[in-house]
C-alpha positions, 0 to 999 in steps of 0.5 A, a space after each residue: 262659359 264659366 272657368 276657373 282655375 284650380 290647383 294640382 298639388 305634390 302627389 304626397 300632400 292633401 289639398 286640405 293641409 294649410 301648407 299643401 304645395 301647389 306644383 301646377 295650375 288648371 283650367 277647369 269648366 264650371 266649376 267642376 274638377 275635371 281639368 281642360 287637359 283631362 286630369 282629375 283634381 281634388 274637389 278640395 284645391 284651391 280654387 281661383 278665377 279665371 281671371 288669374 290665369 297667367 298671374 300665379 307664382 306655380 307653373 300653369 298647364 300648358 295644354 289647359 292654358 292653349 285650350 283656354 285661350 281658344 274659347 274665350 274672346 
């Protein structure tokens, strides 16, 4: 199965700003924007792979990270 992680942003700022804050980092199953722990991200976030997770300055989801480890090898 294909991951990626995907960016949530402050709730007064738009993913399409250059300056856009990311507050938080989610798991989301190919490629789609629907996080693992069930929030609804902007199709615009920012996007990194999967690879990425744990190596962000921004805080990961709890809840997506635990859902994450639990369905790759």
């Amino acid at each position: 199965m294909l991951h990626e992680v995907r960016a949530e942003y402050d709730p007064d700022e738009s993913p399409g700003q250059p300056d856009a804050r990311v507050t938080r980092w989610h798991m989301v199953r190919e490629m789609g924007t629907t996080a693992m722990c069930g929030r609804e991200l902007d199709p615009k976030s920012a996007v990194l792979p999967a690879d990425d997770w744990g190596r962000t300055r921004e805080p990961f989801c709890h809840t997506c990270g635990a859902l994450y480890l639990r369905e790759v090898p």
